[in-house]
NUMAR-901319 format. One line per 4 residues: number of its first residue (from 1); their letters; for each residue x, y, z of C-alpha. Coordinates in Angstrom, 1 decimal, padded with zeros to 4 digits. Each point is the difference from the previous one (the first is absolute). Layout:
<pts>
NUM	A	X:Y:Z | ... .
</pts>
This chain:
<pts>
1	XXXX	000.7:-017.9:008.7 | -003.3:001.3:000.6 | -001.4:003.4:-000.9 | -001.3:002.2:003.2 .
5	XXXX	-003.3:-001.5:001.1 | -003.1:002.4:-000.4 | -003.1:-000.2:001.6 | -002.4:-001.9:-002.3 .
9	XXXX	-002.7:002.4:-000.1 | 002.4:002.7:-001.1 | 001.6:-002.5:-002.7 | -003.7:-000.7:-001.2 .
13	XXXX	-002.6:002.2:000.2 | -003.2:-000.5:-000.4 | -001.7:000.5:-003.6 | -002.4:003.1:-000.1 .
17	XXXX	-000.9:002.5:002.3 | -000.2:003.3:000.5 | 003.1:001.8:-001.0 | 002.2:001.4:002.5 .
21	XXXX	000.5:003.4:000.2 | 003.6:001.5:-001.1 | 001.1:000.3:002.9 | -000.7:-003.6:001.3 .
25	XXXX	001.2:-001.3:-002.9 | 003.3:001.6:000.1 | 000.4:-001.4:003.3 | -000.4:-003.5:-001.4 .
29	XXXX	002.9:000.7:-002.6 | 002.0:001.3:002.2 | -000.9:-003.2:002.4 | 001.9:-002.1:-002.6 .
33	XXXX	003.3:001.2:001.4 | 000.0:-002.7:002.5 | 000.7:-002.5:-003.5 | 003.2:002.0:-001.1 .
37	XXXX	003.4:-001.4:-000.7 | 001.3:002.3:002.9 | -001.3:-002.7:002.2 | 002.1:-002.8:-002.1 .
41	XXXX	002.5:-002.2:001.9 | 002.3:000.9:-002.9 | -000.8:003.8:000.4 | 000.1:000.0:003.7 .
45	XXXX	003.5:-001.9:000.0 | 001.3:002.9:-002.7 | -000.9:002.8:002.4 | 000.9:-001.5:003.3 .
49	XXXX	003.3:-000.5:-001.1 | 000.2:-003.3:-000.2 | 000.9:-000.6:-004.0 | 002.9:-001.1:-001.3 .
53	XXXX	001.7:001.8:-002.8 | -000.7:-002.8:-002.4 | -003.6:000.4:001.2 | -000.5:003.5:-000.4 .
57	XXXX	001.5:000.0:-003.4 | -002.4:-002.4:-001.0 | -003.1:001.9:001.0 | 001.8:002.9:-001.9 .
61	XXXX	000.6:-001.7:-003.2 | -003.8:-002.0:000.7 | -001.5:003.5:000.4 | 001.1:001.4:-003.2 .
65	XXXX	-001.8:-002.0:-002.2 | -003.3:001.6:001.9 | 001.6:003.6:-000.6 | 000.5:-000.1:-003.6 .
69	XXXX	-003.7:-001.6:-000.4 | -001.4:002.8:002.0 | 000.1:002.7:-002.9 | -001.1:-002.9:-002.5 .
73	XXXX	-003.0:-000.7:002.1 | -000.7:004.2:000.5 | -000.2:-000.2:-003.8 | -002.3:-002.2:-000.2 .
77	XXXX	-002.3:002.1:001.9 | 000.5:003.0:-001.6 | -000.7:-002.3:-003.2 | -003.1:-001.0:001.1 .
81	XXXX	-001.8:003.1:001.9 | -002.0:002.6:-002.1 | 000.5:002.5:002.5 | 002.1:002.6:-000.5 .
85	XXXX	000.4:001.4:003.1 | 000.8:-003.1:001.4 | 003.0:-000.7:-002.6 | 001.5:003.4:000.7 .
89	XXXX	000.5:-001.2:003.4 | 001.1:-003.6:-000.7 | 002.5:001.2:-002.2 | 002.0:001.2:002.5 .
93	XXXX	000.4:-003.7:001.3 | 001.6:-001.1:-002.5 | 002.7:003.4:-000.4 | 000.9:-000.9:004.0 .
97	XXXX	000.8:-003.3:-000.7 | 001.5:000.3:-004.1 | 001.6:003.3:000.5 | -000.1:002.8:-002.2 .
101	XXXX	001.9:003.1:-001.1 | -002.8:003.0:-001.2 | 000.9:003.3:-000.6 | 003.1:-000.3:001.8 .
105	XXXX	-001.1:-001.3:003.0 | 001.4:-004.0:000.6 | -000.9:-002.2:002.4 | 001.5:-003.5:-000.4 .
109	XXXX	-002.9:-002.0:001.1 | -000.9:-002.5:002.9 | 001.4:-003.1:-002.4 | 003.5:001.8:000.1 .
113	XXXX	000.0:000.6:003.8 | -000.8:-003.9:000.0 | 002.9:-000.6:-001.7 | 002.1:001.8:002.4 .
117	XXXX	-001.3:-001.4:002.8 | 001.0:-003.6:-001.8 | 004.0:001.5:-000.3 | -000.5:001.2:003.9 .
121	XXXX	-000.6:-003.5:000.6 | 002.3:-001.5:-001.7 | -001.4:-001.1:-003.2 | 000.8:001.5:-003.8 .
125	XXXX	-002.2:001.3:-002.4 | 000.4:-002.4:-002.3 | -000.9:-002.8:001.8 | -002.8:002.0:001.3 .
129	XXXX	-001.3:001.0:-003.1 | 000.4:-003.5:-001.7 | -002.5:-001.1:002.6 | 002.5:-003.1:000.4 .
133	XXXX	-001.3:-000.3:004.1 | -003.8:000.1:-000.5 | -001.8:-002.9:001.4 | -002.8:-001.6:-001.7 .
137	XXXX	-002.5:000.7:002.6 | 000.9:003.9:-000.3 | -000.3:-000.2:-003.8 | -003.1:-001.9:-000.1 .
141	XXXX	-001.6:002.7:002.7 | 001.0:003.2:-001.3 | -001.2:-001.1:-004.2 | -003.3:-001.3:002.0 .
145	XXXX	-000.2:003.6:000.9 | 001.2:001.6:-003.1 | -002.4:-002.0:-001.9 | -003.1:001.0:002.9 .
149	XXXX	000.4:003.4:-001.4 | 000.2:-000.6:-003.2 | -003.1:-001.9:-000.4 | -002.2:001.4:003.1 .
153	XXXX	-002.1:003.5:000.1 | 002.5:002.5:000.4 | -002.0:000.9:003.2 | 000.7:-003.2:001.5 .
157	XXXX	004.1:000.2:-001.1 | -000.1:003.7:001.6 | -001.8:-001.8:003.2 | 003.2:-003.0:000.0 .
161	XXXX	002.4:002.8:000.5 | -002.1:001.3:003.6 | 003.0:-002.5:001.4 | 002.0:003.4:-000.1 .
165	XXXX	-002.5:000.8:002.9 | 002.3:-002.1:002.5 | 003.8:001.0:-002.1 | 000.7:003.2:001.7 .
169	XXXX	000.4:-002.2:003.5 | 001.6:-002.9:-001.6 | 002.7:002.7:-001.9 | 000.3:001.9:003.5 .
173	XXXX	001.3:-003.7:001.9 | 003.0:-000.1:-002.6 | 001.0:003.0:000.5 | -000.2:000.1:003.6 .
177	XXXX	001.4:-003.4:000.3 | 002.0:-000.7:-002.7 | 003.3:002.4:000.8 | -000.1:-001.4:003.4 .
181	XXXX	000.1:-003.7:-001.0 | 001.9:000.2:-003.0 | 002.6:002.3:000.3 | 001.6:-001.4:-003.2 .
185	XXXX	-002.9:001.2:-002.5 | 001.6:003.5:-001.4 | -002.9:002.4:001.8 | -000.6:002.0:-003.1 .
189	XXXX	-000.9:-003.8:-001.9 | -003.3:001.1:002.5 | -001.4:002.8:-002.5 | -003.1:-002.0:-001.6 .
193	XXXX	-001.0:-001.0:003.5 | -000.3:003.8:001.1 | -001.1:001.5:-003.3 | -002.8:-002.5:000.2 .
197	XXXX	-001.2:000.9:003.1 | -001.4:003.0:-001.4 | -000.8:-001.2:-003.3 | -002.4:-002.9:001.6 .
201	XXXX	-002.1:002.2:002.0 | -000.3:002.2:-003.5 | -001.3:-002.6:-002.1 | -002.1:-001.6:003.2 .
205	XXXX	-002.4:003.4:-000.5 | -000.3:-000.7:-003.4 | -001.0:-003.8:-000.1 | -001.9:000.5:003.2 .
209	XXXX	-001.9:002.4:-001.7 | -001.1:-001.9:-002.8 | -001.0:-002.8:001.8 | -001.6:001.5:002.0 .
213	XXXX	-002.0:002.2:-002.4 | -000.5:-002.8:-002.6 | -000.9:-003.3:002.6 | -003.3:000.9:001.7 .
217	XXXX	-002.5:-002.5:-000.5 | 000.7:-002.7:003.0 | 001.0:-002.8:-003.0 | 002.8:002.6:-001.4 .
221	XXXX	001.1:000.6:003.7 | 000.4:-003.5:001.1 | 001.4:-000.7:-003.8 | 002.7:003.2:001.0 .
225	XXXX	001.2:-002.2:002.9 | 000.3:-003.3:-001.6 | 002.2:002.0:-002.7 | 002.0:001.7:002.8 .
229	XXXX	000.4:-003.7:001.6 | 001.2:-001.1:-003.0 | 002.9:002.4:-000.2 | 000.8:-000.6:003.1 .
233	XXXX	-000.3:-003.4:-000.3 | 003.0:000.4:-003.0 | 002.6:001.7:001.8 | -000.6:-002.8:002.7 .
237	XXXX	000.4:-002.2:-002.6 | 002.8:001.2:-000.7 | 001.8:000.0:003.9 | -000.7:-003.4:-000.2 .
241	XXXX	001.9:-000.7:-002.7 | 003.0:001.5:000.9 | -000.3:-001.3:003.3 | 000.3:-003.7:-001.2 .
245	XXXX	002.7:000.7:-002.5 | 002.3:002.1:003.0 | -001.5:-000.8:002.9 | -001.3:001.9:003.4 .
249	XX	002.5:000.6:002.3 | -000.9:000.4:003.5 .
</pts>
């Protein structure tokens, strides 16, 4: 299964240049939506209403494995960036998704409302948590990214998360859609989907604003979009896999 088609000069730009100016460049990131995963087979079949339950279980158990790496790759960045503004802010990735309890205030944590989406749908913790369903593709693509972070300038792991640019629609399509087509999903299992809505849009000002701020010669520009690509390129990666291990139904 191929990933969306791009126009080649967008997928490689030419080297050098003048730089473009913020706003142009913005424009260019935000082009990059036409590569998301919304536009997947294996995503467009979920929110059509076209899955099975065996199917959407699958992406549910599949996806976990990307949420509990998602805190592991924001500390990475915070790891690797000097800055201490920037930390301040990128901590609070890694609270929405972990959870926290801090001077009596307790929020469970994005990684718990995953789990109770996976009992809404059917599945148990444990065989959640034992990551028992994870296909090797999914594994391979989300350490590939995990490991980006790790070993790349934390201005170019902050840039990988610009993905989040495109979330709030792809969030806004389950829970429009969803309830209607799968009236056997316990509604409040929905939680992460809404509470990311918000959350997404949040963390988009923050990594847009570094990027944006940081990548201003026309090498660092085009270099942001390959990086942006490449994430995008992973949760392809990882569609495809679960689309050859369940299949697209149509």
């Amino acid at each position: 299964m191929m990933r969306a088609d791009l126009l080649a000069e967008s997928r490689h730009p030419a080297a050098g240049g003048e730089p473009w100016s913020r706003t142009e460049f913005e424009a260019r990131l935000r082009e990059r939506g036409a590569a998301y995963h919304i536009h997947h087979p294996f995503n467009v079949m979920l929110n059509t209403g076209k899955a099975t339950p065996d199917q959407v279980r699958g992406w549910v158990a599949n996806r976990f494995y990307y949420q509990i790496a998602i805190p592991v790759k924001d500390a990475a960045v915070l790891a690797n960036c000097p800055d201490r503004a920037v930390r301040r802010g990128w901590a609070q990735r890694i609270l929405d998704h972990d959870g926290f309890e801090i001077g009596g205030i307790a929020d469970p944590g994005g990684i718990e409302a995953w789990l109770r989406l996976a009992e809404a749908v059917g599945l148990t913790r444990a065989e959640v948590e034992d990551l028992r369903h994870v296909v090797p593709g999914v594994r391979f693509a989300v350490d590939a990214y995990v490991n980006f972070a790790r070993r790349a300038p934390w201005q170019e792991a902050v840039c990988s998360s610009l993905t989040e640019l495109f979330a709030p629609e792809i969030h806004k399509q389950r829970l429009a859609t969803w309830p209607q087509h799968y009236g056997w999903i316990d509604a409040e299992g929905l939680a992460y989907f809404r509470n990311r809505v918000s959350q997404a849009r949040r963390d988009v000002e923050q990594g847009l604003a570094v990027t944006l701020d940081h990548f201003t010669a026309r090498a660092q520009q085009e270099r942001a979009l390959e990086v942006l690509q490449f994430k995008l390129d992973i949760l392809w990666a990882m569609n495809d896999a679960m689309a050859a291990r369940y299949g697209v139904s149509t």
